[in-house]
N, C-alpha and C positions, 0 to 999 in steps of 0.2 A: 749604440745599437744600430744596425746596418738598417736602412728603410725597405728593403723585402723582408726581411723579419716581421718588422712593426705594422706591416701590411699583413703578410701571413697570420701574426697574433690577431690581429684586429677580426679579420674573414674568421677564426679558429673564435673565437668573442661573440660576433652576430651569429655564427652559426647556432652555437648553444646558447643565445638568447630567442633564439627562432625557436626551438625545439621546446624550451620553456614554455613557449608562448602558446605551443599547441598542446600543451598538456594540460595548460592552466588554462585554455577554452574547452579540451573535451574535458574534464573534470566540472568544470561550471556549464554546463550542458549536460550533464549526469546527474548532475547535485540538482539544477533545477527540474532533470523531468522524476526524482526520486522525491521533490516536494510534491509534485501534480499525484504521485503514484499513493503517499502518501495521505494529500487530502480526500482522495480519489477512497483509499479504504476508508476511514476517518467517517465519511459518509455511509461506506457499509454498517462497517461496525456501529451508528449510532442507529442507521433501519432495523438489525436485526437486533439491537439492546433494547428498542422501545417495542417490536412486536414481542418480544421474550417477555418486559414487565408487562406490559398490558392484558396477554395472555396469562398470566401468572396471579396477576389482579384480579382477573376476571371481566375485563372491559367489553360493554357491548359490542357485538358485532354490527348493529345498524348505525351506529355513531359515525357523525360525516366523517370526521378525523382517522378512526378506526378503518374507515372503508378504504379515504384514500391512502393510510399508510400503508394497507394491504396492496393495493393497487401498485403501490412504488416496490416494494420489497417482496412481492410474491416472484419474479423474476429472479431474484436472489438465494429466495429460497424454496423454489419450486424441484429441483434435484435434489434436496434434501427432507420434502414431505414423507413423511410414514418410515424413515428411515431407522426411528427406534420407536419405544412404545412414549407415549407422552403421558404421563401419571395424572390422573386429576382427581378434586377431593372439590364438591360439587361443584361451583364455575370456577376454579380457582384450576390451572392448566400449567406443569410444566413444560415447557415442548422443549425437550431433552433433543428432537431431531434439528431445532435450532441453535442450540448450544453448541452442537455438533460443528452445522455450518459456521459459527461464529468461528473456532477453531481452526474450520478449513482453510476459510479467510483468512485469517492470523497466520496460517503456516503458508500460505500464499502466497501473501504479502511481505513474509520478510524472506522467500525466494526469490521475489522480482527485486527486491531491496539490494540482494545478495551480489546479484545477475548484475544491478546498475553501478555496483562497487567495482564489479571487473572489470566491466566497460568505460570507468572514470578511471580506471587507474590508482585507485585508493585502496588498502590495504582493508582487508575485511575486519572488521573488531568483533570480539568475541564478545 
C-alpha cells in the first residue's frame, strides 16, 4: 500500500473519529440538561400532587406545612386558579383547576423533552 494512501486513510479515520466525538458530547449535554429538565418537573408534579391531596383531605389552611407548601406552589399554580369549578362536599375540595395544571405540566414537559431529543441528535421514541 503506497504511504500517501495510508496517510490519506488515516486523515479519512481521525476525521470521522472527530465527528463521533462531537456527537457523542452534544448528545451527553442533551441527555444531561433533559435529567435537570426532568428533576426540574419531578418537583412540580410532587407540589401540585400534595396541594391536590391535601385539599382533597381537607387539610387545614393555618397548618405551618400547609402554609408554606402554598407559599412554594401558589406560583405554579396561580394561572390556573378558578380555571374550572372545584367540587366540594364539606371540607373535603377537589380542585379539578389543579389537575388541570398538573396536565399542562406533563404535556410541557414532555415538549421540552422532545425539543432536547432534536438537539442531542437522538431519534425521538414513541
Amino acid at each position: 500500500m503506497a504511504p500517501d494512501k495510508v496517510e490519506a486513510d488515516e486523515a479519512r479515520r481521525i476525521a470521522q473519529h472527530e465527528r463521533i466525538k462531537e456527537k457523542l458530547e452534544r448528545a451527553r449535554t442533551a441527555s444531561r440538561v433533559s435529567q435537570f429538565v426532568d428533576y426540574a418537573f419531578f418537583l412540580v408534579y410532587s407540589l401540585i400532587g400534595l396541594e391536590i391531596a391535601l385539599e382533597l383531605f381537607g387539610a387545614r389552611q393555618g397548618s405551618g406545612f400547609k402554609r408554606f407548601l402554598d407559599a412554594i406552589a401558589m406560583p405554579l399554580l396561580a394561572p390556573f386558579r378558578g380555571l374550572l369549578p372545584d367540587p366540594a362536599m364539606g371540607s373535603l375540595q377537589l380542585m379539578l383547576s389543579y389537575v388541570a395544571a398538573l396536565a399542562v405540566y406533563a404535556i410541557l414537559h414532555q415538549a421540552i423533552k422532545r425539543l432536547l431529543r432534536l438537539f442531542g441528535g437522538r431519534p425521538a421514541r414513541a
